[in-house]
Predicted model as a PDB file, atoms N, CA, C, CB and O in Angstrom, pLDDT in the B-factor column:
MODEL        1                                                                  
ATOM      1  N   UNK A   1     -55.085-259.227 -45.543  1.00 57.00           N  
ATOM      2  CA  UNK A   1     -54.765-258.937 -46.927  1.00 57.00           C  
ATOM      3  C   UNK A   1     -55.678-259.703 -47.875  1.00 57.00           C  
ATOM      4  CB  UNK A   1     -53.312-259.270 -47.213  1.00 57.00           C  
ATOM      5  O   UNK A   1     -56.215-259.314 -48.912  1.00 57.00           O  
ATOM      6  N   UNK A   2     -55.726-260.930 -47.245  1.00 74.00           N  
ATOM      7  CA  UNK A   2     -56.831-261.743 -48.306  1.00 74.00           C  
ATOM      8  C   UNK A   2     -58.333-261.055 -48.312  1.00 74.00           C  
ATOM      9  CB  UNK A   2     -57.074-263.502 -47.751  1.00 74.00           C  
ATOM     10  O   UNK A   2     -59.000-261.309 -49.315  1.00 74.00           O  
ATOM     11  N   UNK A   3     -58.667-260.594 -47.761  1.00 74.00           N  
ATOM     12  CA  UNK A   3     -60.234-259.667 -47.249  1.00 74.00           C  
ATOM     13  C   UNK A   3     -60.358-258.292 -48.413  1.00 74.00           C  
ATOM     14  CB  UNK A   3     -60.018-258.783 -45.140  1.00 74.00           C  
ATOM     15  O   UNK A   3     -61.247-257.979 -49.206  1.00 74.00           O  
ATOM     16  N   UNK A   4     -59.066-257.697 -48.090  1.00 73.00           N  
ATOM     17  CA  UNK A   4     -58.966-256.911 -49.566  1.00 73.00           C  
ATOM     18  C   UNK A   4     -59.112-257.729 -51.089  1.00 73.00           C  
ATOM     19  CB  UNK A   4     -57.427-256.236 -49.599  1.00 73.00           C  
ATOM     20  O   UNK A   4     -59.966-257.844 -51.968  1.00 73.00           O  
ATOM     21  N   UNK A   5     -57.952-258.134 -50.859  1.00 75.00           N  
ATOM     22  CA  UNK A   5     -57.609-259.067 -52.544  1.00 75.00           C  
ATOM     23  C   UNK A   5     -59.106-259.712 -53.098  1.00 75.00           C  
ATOM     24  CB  UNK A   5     -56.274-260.829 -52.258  1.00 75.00           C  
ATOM     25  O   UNK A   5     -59.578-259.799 -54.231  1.00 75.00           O  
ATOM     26  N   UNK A   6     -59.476-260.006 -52.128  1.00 80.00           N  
ATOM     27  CA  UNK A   6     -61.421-261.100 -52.053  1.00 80.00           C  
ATOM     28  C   UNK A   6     -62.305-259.786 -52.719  1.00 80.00           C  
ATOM     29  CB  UNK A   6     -62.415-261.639 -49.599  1.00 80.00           C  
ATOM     30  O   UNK A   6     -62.778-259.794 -53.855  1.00 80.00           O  
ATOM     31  N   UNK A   7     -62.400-258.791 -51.854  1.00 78.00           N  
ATOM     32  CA  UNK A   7     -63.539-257.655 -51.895  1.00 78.00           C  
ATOM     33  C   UNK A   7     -62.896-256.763 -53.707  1.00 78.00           C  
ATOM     34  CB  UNK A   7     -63.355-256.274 -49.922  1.00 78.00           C  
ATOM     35  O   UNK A   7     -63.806-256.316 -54.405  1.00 78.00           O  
ATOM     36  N   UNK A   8     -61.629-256.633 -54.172  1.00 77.00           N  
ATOM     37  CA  UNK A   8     -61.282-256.311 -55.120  1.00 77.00           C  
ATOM     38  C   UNK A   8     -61.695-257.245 -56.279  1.00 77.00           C  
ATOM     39  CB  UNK A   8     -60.129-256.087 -54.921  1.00 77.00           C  
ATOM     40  O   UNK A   8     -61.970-256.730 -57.363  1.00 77.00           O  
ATOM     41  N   UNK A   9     -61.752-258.452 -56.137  1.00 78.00           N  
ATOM     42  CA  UNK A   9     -62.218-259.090 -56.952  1.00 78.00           C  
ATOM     43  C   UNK A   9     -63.613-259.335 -57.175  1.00 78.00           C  
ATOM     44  CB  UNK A   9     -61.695-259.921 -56.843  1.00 78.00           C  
ATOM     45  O   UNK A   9     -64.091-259.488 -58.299  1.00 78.00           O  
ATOM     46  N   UNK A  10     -64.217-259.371 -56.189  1.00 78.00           N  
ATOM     47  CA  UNK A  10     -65.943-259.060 -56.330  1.00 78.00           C  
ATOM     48  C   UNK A  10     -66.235-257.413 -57.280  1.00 78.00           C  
ATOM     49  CB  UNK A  10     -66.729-258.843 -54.293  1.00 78.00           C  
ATOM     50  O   UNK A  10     -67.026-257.255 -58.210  1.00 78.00           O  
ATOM     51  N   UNK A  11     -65.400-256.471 -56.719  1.00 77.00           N  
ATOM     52  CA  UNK A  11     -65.624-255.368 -57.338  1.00 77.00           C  
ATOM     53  C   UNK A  11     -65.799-255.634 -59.121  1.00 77.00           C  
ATOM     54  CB  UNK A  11     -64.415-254.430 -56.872  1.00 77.00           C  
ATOM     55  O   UNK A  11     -66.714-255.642 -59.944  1.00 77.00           O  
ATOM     56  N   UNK A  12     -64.689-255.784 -59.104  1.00 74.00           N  
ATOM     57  CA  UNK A  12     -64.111-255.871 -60.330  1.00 74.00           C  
ATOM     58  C   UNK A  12     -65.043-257.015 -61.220  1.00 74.00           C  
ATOM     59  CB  UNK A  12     -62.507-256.267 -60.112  1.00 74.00           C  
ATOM     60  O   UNK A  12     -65.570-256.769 -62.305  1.00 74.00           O  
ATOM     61  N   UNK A  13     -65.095-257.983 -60.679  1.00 74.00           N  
ATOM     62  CA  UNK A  13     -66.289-259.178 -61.208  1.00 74.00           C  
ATOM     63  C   UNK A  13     -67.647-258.106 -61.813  1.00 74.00           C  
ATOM     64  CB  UNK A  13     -66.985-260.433 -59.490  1.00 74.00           C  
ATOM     65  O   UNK A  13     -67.966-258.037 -63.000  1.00 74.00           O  
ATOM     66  N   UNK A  14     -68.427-257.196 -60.486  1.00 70.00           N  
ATOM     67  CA  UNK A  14     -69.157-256.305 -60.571  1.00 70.00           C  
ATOM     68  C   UNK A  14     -69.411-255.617 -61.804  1.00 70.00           C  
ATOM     69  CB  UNK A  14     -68.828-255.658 -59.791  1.00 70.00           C  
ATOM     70  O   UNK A  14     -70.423-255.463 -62.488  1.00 70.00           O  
ATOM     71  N   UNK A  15     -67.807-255.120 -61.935  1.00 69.00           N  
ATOM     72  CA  UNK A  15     -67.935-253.564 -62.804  1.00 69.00           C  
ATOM     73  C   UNK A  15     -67.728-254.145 -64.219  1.00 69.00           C  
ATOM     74  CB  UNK A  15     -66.543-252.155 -62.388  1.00 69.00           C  
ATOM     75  O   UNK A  15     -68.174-253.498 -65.166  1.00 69.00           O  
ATOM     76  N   UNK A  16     -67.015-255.443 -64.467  1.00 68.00           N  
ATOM     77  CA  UNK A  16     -66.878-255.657 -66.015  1.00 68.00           C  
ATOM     78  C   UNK A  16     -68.010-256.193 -66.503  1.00 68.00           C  
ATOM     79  CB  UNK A  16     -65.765-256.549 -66.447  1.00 68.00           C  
ATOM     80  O   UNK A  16     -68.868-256.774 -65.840  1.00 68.00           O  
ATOM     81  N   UNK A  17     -68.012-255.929 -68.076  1.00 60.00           N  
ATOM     82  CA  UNK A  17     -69.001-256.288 -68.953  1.00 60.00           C  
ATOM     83  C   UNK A  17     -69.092-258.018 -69.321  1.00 60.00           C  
ATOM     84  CB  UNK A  17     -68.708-255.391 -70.230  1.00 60.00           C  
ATOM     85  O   UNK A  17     -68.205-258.711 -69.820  1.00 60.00           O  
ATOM     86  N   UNK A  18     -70.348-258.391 -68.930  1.00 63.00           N  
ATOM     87  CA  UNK A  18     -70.500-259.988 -69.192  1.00 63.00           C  
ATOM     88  C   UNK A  18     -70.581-260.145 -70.467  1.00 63.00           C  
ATOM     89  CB  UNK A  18     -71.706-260.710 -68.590  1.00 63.00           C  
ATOM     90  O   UNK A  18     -70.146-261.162 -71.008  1.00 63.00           O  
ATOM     91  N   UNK A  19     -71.200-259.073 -71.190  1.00 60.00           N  
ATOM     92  CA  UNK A  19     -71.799-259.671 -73.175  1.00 60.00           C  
ATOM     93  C   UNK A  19     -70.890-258.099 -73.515  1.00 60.00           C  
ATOM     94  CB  UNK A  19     -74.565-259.691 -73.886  1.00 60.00           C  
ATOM     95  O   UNK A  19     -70.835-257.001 -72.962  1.00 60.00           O  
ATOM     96  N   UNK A  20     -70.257-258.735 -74.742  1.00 62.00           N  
ATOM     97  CA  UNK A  20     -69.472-257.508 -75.567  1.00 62.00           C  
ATOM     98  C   UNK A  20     -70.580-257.281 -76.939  1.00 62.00           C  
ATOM     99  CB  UNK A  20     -67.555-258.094 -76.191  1.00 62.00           C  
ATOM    100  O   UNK A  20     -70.408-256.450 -77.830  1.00 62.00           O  
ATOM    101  N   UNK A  21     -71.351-257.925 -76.871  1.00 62.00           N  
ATOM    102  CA  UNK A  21     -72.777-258.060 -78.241  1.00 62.00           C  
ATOM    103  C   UNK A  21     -73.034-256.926 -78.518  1.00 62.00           C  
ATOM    104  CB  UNK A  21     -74.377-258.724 -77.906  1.00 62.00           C  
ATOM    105  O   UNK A  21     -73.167-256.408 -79.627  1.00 62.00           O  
ATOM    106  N   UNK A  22     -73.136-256.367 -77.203  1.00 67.00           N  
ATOM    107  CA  UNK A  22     -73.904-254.672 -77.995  1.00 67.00           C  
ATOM    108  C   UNK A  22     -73.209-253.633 -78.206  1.00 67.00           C  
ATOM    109  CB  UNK A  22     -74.987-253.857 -77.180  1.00 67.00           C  
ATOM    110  O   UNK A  22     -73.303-252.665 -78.961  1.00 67.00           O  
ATOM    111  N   UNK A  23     -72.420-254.013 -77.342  1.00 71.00           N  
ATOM    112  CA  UNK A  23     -70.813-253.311 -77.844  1.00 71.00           C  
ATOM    113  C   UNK A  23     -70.324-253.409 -79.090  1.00 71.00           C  
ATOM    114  CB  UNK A  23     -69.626-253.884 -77.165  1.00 71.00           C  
ATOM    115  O   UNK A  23     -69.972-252.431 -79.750  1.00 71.00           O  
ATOM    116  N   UNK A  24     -70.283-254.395 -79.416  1.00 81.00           N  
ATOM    117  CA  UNK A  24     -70.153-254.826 -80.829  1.00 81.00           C  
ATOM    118  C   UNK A  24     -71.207-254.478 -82.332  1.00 81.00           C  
ATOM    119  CB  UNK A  24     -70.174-256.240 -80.581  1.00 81.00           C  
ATOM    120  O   UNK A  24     -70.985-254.376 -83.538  1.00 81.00           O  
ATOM    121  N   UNK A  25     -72.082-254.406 -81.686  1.00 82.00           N  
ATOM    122  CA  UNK A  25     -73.068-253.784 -82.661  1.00 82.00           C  
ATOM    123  C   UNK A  25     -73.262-252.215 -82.739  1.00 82.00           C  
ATOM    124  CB  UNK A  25     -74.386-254.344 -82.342  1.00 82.00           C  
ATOM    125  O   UNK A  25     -73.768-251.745 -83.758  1.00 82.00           O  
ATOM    126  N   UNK A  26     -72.784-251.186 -81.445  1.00 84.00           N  
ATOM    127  CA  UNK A  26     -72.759-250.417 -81.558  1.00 84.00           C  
ATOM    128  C   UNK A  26     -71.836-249.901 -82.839  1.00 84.00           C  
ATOM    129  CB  UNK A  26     -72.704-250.218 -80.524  1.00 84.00           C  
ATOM    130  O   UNK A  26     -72.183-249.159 -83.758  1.00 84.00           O  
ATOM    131  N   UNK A  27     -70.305-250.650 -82.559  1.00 88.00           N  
ATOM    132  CA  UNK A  27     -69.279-249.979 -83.206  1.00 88.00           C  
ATOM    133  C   UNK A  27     -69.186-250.336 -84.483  1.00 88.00           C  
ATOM    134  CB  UNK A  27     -68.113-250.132 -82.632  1.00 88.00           C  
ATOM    135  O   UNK A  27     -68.298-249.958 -85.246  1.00 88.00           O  
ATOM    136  N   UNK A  28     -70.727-251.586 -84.946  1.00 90.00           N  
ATOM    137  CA  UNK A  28     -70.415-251.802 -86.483  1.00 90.00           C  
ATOM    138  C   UNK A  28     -71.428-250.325 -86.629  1.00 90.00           C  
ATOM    139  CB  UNK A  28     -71.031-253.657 -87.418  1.00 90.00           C  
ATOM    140  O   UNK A  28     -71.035-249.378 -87.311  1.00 90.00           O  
ATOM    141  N   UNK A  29     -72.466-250.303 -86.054  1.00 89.00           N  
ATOM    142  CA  UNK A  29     -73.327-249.173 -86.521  1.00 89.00           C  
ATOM    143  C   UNK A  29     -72.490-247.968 -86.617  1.00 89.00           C  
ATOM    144  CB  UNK A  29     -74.533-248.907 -85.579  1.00 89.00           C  
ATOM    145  O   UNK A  29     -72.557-247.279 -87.635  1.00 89.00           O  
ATOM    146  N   UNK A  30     -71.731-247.662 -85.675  1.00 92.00           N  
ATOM    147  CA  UNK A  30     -70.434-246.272 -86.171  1.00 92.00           C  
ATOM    148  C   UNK A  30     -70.383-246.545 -87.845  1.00 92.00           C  
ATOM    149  CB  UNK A  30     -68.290-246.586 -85.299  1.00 92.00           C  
ATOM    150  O   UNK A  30     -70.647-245.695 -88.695  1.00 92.00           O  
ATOM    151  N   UNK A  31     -69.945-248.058 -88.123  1.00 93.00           N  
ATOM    152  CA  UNK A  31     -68.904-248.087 -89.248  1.00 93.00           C  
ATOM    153  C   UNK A  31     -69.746-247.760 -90.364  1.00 93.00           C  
ATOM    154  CB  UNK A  31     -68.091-249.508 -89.467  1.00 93.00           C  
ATOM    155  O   UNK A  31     -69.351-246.999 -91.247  1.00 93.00           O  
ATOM    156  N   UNK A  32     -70.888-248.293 -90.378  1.00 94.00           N  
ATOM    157  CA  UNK A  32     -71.785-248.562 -91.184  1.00 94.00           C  
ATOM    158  C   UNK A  32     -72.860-247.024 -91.570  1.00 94.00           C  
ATOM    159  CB  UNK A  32     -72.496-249.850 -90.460  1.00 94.00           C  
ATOM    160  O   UNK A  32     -73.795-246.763 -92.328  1.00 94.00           O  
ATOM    161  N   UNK A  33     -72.133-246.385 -90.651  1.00 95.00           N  
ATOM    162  CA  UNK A  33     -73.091-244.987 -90.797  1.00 95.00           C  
ATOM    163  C   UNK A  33     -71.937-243.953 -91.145  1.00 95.00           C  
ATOM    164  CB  UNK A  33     -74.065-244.460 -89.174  1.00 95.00           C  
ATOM    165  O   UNK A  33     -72.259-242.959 -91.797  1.00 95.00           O  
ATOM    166  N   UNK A  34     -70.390-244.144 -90.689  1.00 95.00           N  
ATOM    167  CA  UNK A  34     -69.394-243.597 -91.266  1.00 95.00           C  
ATOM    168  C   UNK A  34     -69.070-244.404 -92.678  1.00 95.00           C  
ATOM    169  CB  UNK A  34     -68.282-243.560 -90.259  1.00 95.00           C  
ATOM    170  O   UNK A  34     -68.360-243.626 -93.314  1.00 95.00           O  
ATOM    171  N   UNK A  35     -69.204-245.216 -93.202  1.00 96.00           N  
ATOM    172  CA  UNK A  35     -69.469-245.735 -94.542  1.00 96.00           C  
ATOM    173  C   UNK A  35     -70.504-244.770 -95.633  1.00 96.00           C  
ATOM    174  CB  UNK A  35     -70.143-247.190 -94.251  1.00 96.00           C  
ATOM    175  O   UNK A  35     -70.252-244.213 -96.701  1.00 96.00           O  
ATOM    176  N   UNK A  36     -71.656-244.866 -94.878  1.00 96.00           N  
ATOM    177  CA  UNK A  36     -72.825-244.271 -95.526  1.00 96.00           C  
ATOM    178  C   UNK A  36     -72.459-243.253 -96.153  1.00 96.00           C  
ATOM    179  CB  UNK A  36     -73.854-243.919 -94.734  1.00 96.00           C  
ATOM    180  O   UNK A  36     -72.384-243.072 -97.368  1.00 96.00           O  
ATOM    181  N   UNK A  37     -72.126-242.282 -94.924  1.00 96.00           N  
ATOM    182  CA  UNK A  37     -71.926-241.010 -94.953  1.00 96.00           C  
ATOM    183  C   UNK A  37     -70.741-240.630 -96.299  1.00 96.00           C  
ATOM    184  CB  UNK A  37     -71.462-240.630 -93.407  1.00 96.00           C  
ATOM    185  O   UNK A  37     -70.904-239.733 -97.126  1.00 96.00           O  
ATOM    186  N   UNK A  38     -69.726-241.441 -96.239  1.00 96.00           N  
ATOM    187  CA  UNK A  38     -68.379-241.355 -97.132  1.00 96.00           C  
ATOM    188  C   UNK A  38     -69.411-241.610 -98.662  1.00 96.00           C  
ATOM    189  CB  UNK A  38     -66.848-242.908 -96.663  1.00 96.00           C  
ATOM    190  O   UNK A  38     -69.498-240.689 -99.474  1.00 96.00           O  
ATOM    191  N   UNK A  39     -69.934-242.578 -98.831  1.00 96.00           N  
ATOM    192  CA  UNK A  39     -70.683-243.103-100.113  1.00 96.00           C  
ATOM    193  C   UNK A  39     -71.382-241.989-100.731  1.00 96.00           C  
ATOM    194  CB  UNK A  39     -71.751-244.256 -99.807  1.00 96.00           C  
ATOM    195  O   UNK A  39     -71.518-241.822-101.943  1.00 96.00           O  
ATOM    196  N   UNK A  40     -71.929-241.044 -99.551  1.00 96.00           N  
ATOM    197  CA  UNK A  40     -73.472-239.871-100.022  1.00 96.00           C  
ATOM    198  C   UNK A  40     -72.508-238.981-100.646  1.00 96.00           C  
ATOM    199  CB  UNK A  40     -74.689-238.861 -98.492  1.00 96.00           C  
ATOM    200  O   UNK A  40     -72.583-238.679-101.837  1.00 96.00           O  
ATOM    201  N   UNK A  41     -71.294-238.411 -99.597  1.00 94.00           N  
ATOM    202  CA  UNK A  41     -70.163-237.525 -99.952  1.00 94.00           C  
ATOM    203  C   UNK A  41     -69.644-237.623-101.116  1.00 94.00           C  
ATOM    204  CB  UNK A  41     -69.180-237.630 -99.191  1.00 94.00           C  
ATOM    205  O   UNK A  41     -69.412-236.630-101.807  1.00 94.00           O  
ATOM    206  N   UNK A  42     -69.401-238.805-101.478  1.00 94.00           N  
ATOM    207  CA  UNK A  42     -69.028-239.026-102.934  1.00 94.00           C  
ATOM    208  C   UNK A  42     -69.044-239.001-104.121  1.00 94.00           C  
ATOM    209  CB  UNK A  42     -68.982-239.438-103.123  1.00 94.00           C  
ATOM    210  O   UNK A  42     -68.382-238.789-105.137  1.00 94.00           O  
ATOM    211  N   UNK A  43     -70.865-239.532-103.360  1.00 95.00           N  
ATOM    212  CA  UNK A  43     -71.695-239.281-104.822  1.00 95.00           C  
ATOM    213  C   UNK A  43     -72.167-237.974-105.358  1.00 95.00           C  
ATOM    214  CB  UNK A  43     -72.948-239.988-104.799  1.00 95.00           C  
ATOM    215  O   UNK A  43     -72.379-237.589-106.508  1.00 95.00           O  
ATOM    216  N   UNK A  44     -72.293-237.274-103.930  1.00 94.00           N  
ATOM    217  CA  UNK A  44     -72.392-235.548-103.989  1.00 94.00           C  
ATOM    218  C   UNK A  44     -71.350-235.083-105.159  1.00 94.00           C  
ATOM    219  CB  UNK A  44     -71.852-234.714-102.314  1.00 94.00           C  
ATOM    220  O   UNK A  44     -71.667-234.600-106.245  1.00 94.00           O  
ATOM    221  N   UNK A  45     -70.112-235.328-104.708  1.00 92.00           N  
ATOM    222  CA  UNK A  45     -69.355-235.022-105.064  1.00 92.00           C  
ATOM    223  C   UNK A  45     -68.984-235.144-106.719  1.00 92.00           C  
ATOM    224  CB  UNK A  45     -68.804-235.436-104.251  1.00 92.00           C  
ATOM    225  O   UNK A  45     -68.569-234.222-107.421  1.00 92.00           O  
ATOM    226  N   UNK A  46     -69.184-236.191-107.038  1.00 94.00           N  
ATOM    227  CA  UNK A  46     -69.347-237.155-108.662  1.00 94.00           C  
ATOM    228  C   UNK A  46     -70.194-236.497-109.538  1.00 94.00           C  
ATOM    229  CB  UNK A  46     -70.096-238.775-108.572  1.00 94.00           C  
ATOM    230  O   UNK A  46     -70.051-236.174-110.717  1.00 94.00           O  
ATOM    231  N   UNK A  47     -70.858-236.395-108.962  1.00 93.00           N  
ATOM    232  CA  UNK A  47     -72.393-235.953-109.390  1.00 93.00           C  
ATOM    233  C   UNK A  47     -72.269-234.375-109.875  1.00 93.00           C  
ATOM    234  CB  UNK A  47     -73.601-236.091-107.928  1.00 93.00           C  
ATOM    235  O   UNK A  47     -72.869-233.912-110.845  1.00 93.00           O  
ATOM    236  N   UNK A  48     -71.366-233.638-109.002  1.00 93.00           N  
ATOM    237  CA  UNK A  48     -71.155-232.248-109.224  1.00 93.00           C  
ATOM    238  C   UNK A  48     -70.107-232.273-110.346  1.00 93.00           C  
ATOM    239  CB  UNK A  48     -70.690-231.449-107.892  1.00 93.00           C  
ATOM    240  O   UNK A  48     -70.278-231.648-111.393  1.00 93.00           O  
ATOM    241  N   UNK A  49     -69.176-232.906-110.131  1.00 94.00           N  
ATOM    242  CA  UNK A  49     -67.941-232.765-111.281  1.00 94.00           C  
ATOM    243  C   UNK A  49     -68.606-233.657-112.475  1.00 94.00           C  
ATOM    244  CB  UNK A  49     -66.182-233.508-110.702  1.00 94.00           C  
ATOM    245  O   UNK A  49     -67.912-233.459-113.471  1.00 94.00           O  
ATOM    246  N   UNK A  50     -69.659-234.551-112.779  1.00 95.00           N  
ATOM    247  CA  UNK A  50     -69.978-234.860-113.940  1.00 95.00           C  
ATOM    248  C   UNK A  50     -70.917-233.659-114.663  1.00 95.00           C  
ATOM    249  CB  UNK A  50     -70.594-236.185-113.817  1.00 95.00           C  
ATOM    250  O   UNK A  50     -71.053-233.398-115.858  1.00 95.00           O  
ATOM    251  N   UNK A  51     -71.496-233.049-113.498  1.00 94.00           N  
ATOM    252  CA  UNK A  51     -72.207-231.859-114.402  1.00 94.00           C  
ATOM    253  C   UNK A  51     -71.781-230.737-115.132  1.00 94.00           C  
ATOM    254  CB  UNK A  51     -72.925-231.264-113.761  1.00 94.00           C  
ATOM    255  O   UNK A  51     -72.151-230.008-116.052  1.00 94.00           O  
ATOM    256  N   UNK A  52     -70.520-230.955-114.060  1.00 94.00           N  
ATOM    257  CA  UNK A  52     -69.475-229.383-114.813  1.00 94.00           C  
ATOM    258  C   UNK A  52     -69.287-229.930-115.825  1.00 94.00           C  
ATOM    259  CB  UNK A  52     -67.816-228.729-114.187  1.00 94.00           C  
ATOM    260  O   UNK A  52     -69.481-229.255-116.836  1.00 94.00           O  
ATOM    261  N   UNK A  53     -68.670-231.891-116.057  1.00 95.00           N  
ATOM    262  CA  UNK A  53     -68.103-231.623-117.413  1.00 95.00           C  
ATOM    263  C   UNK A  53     -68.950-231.877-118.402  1.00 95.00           C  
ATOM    264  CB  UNK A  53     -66.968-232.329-117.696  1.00 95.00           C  
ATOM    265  O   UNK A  53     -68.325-231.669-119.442  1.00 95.00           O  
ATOM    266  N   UNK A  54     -70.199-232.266-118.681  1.00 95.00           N  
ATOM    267  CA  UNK A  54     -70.862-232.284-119.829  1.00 95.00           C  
ATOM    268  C   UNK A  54     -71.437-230.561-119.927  1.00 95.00           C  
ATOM    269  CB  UNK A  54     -72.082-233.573-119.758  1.00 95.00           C  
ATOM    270  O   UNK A  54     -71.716-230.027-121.000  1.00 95.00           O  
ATOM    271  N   UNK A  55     -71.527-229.921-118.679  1.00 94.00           N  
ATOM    272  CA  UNK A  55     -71.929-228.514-119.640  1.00 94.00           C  
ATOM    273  C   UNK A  55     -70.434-227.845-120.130  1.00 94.00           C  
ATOM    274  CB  UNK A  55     -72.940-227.124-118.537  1.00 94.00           C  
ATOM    275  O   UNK A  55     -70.471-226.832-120.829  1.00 94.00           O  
ATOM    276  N   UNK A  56     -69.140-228.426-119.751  1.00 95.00           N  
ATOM    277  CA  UNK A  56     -68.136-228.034-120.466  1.00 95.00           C  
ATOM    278  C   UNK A  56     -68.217-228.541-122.132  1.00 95.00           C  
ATOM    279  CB  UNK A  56     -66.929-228.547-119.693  1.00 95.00           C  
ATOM    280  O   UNK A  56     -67.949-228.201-123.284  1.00 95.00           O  
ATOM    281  N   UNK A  57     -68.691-229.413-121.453  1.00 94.00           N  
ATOM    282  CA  UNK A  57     -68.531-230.564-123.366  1.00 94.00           C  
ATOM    283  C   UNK A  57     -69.603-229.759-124.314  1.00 94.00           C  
ATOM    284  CB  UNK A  57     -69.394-232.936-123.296  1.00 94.00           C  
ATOM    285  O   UNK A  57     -69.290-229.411-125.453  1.00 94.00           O  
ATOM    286  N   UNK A  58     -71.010-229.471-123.695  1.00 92.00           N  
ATOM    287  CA  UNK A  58     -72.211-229.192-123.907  1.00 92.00           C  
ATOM    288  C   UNK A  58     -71.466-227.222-124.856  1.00 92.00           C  
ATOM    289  CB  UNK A  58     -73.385-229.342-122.013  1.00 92.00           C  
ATOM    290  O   UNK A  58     -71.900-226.499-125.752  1.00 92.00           O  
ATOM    291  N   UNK A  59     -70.507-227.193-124.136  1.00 91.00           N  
ATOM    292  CA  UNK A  59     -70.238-225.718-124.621  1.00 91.00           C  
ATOM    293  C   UNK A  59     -69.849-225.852-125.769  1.00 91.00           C  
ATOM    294  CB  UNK A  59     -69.270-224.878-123.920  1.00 91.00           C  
ATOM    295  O   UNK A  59     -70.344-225.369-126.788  1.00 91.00           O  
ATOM    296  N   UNK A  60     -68.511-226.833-125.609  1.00 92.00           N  
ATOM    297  CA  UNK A  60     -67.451-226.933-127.065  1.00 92.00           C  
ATOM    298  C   UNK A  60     -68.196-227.656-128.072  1.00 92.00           C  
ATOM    299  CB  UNK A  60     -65.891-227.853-126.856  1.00 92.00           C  
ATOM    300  O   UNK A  60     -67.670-227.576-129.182  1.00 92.00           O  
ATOM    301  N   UNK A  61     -69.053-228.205-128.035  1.00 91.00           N  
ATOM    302  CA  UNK A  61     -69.728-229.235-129.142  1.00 91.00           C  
ATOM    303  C   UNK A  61     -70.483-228.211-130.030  1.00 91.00           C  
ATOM    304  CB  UNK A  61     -70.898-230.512-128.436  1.00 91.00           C  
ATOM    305  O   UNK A  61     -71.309-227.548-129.403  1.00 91.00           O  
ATOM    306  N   UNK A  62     -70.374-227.922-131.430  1.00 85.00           N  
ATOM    307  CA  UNK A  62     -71.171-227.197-132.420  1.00 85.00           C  
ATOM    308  C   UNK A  62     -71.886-227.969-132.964  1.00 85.00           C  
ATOM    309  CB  UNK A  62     -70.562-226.528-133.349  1.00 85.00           C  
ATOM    310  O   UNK A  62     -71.941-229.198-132.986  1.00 85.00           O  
ATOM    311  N   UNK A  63     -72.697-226.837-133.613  1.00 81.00           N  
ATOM    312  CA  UNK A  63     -74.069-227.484-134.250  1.00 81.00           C  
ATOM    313  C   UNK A  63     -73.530-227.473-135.434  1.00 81.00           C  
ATOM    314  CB  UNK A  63     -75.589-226.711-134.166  1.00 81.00           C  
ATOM    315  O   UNK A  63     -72.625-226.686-135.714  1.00 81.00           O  
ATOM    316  N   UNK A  64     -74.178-228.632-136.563  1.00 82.00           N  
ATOM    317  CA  UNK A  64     -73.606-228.926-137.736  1.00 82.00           C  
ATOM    318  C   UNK A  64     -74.142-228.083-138.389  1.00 82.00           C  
ATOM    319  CB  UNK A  64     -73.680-230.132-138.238  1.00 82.00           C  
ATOM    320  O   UNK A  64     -75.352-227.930-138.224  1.00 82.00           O  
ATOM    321  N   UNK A  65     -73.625-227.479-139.085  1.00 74.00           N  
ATOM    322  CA  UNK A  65     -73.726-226.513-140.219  1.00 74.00           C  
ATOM    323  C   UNK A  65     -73.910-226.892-142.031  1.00 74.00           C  
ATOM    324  CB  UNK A  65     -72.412-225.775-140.008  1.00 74.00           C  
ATOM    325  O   UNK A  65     -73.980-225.975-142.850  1.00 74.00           O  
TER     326      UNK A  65                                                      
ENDMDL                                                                          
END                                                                             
């Protein structure tokens, strides 16, 4: 039984990760590119509804007479 329990633990020693570093940098780069992405969306977005409303404003505003 000890020959198993021994050889399971070498496995296992084997298969896990020694450095979580790049692991870790992967999942800020997720964040940091799902950030981005939300920021561009936004500004897309801002950017479209400020144009509607000054050519709304741009409509109602008369020329002085």
């Amino acid at each position: 039984m000890s020959i198993l329990k021994n050889t399971s633990k070498k496995i296992a020693t084997a298969l896990s990760i020694k450095s979580e570093s790049g692991v870790t940098a992967v999942e800020y780069g997720l964040i940091a590119s799902l950030v981005a992405l939300a920021i561009i969306v936004g500004a897309g977005l801002l950017g479209t509804n400020l144009n509607a409303l000054f050519n709304y404003i741009a409509g109602e505003v008369q020329a002085p007479s």
